[in-house]
N, C-alpha and C positions, 0 to 999 in steps of 0.2 A: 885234087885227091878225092875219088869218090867213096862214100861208105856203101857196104852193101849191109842194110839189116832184115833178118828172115821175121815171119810172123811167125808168132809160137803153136799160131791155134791152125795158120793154113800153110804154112811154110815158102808164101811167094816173098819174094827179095824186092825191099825198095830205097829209095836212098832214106827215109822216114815214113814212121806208120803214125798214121793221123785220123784222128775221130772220125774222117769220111771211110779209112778203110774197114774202123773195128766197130762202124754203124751194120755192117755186113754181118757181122758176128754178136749181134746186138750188145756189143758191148762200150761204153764210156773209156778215156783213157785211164780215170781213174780206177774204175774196174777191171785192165788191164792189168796194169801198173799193181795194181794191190795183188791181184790171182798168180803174180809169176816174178813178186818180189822185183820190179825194177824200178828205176828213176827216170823222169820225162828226158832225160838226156842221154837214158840208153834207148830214148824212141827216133832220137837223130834231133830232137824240139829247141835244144837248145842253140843251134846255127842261127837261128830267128833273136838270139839276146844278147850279142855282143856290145850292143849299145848299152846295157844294161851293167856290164862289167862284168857279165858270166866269159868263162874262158872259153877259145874257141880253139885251144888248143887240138885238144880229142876230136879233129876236123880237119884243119889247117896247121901246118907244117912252121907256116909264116904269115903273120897276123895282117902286114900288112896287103898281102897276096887278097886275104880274105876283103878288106878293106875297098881294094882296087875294085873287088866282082861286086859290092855291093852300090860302088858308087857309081860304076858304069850301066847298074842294071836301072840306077833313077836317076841316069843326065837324062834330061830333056822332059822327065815328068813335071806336070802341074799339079799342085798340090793341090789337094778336093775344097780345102779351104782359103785358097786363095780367091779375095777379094771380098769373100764373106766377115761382116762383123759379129762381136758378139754380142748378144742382147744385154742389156742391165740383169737380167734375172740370173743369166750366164755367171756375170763377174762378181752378183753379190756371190753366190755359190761359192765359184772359186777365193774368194774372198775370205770367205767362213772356214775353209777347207783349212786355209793358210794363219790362219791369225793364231797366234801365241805360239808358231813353232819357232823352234829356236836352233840354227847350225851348234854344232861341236865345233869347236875347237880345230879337231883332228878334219873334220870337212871343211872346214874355212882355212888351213894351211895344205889341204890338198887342192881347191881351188886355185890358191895364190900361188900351189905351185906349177899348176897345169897354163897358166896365163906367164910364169916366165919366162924371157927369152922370145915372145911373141911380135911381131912385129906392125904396130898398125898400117892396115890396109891402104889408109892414105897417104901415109909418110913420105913426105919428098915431092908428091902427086901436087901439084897447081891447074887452075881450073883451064889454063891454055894448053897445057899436056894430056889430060884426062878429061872425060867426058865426063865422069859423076861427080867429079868435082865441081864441074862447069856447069851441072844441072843444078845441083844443093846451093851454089852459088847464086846463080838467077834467082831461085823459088826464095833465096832470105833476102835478095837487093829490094830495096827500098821497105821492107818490113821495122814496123816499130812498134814497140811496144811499151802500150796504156799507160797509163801514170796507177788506173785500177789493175792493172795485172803487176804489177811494179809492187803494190801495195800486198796485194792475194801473195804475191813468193813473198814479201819480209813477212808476211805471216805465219807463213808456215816454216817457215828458217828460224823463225825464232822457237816454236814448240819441237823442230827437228834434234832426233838424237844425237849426239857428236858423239863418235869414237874415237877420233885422232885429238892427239893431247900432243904440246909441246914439250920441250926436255925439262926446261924449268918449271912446268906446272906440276910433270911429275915427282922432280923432288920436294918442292915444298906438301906434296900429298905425302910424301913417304914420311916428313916433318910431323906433319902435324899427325900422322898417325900412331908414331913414334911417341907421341907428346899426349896420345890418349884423346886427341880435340876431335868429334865427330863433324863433317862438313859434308857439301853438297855439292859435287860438279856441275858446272854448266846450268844453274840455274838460269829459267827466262824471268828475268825483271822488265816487268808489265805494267809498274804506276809509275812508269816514269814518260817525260815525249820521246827518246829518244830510246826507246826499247832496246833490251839485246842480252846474251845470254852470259852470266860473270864467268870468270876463272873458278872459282871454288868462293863459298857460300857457307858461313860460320852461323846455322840458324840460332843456336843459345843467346849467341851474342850480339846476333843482327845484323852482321860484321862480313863486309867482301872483300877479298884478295885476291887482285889484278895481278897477274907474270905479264910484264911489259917486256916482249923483245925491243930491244936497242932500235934496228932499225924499222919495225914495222912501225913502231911508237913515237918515232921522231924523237931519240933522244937526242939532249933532253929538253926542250921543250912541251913534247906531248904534241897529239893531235888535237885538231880543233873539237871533234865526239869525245875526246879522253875528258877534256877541259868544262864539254857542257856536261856530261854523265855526274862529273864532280860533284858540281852544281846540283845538279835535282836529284845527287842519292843523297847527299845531303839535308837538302830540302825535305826529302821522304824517311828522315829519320834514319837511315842507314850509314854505317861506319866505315871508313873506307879505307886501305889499306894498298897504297900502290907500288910493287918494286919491281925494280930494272933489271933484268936480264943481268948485267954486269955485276950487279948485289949477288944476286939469288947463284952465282957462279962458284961464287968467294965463298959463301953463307955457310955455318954448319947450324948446327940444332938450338947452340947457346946462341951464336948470332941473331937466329929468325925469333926465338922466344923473347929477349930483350927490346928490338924492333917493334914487335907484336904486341907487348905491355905498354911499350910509351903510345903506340899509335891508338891502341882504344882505350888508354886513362886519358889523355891530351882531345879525345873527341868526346867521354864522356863529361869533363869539366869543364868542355867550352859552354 
């Protein structure tokens, strides 16, 4: 579907008028645009921003039609910056650009929902059926990694933010909030050797509380890090408080508060 738009000032017809034409008429599109009351998308400008999320309706009939012309018009192009890296100057920039911006809400459940229903690229693919499989394959055989690279990830896993919360952590949040007790997710505990970030972190009190899933936890026994952590938050003066998935199920508000009393009078009088 072609558009035909005239110029106001010389009346020739093009499919859009663009700063090279209205350079001729010494004029700016903004100076256009301002002289005869229009918007860059009655100059034809906006076909250039559908990646943007501007509509491309007032053009194309059918978005995907549009879609097909733009991707057929850059198969086979190389991008100008392929295989150029960016400098450090580059990335602190974009670095500074980015810091303390925060998604909504409303753009992180449109993401989540533009990603469902997608299907990954690899899926099913084995490295004797597929070639990139069978590349990515080779370039990681025999690769290992450091006991100092091992050490650099738990370090920054331990200061990383967690978002995802288990179901029982979040009810006993909704408890104690209920109960007026202020705490602290996902603290990282740092003076201990066996580092790692708690459940929820009762600073008044000193006091941590562990939601042990059943089976991640090895009920009931506990793991072997459950059993030393024990150990050196104890050591480090810290109160501990650990319940099982199959408690925290049952539990309501009276249950967790009675729990909660005996566990830090019986650590306090030891």
């Amino acid at each position: 579907m072609d558009i035909k738009l005239y110029c106001k000032i010389c009346g020739k017809c093009f499919k859009s008028i663009t700063h090279k034409h209205l350079k001729k008429h010494n004029m700016t599109i903004k100076e256009y645009t301002n002289k005869f009351n229009l918007k860059n998308k009655d100059l034809g400008l906006s076909r250039s921003c559908i990646w943007k999320g501007k509509s491309s309706k007032l053009f194309y009939k059918d978005v995907k039609s549009y879609e097909e012309k733009v991707h057929k018009s850059l198969k086979g192009r190389v991008s100008p910056n392929k295989g150029q890296k960016m400098s450090e100057e580059q990335k602190k920039k974009i670095g500074i650009a980015n810091k303390g911006k925060i998604c909504s809400k409303e753009t992180r459940k449109k993401l989540s929902d533009s990603h469902k229903g997608n299907i990954t690229w690899n899926k099913g693919l084995t490295k004797e059926t597929d070639l990139r499989v069978n590349k990515y394959a080779n370039n990681l055989e025999g690769h290992i990694v450091t006991k100092e690279a091992r050490r650099k990830i738990k370090k920054a896993r331990l200061l990383q933010k967690h978002t995802w919360e288990t179901s029982i952590e979040k009810k006993i949040q909704i408890i104690l909030k209920e109960l007026n007790i202020p705490f602290i997710k996902h603290k990282p505990i740092l003076n201990i050797e066996h580092k790692y970030q708690c459940d929820i972190y009762i600073q008044d009190l000193n006091m941590i509380i562990e939601c042990d899933g059943n089976y991640w936890h090895n009920y009931p026994l506990g793991t072997k890090n459950d059993k030393f952590r024990n150990i050196e938050l104890k050591n480090a003066e810290y109160k501990i408080l650990r319940l099982w998935e199959h408690q925290i199920n049952k539990m309501n508000k009276i249950d967790f508060l009675n729990i909660f009393k005996e566990s830090y009078y019986n650590q306090i009088n030891i």
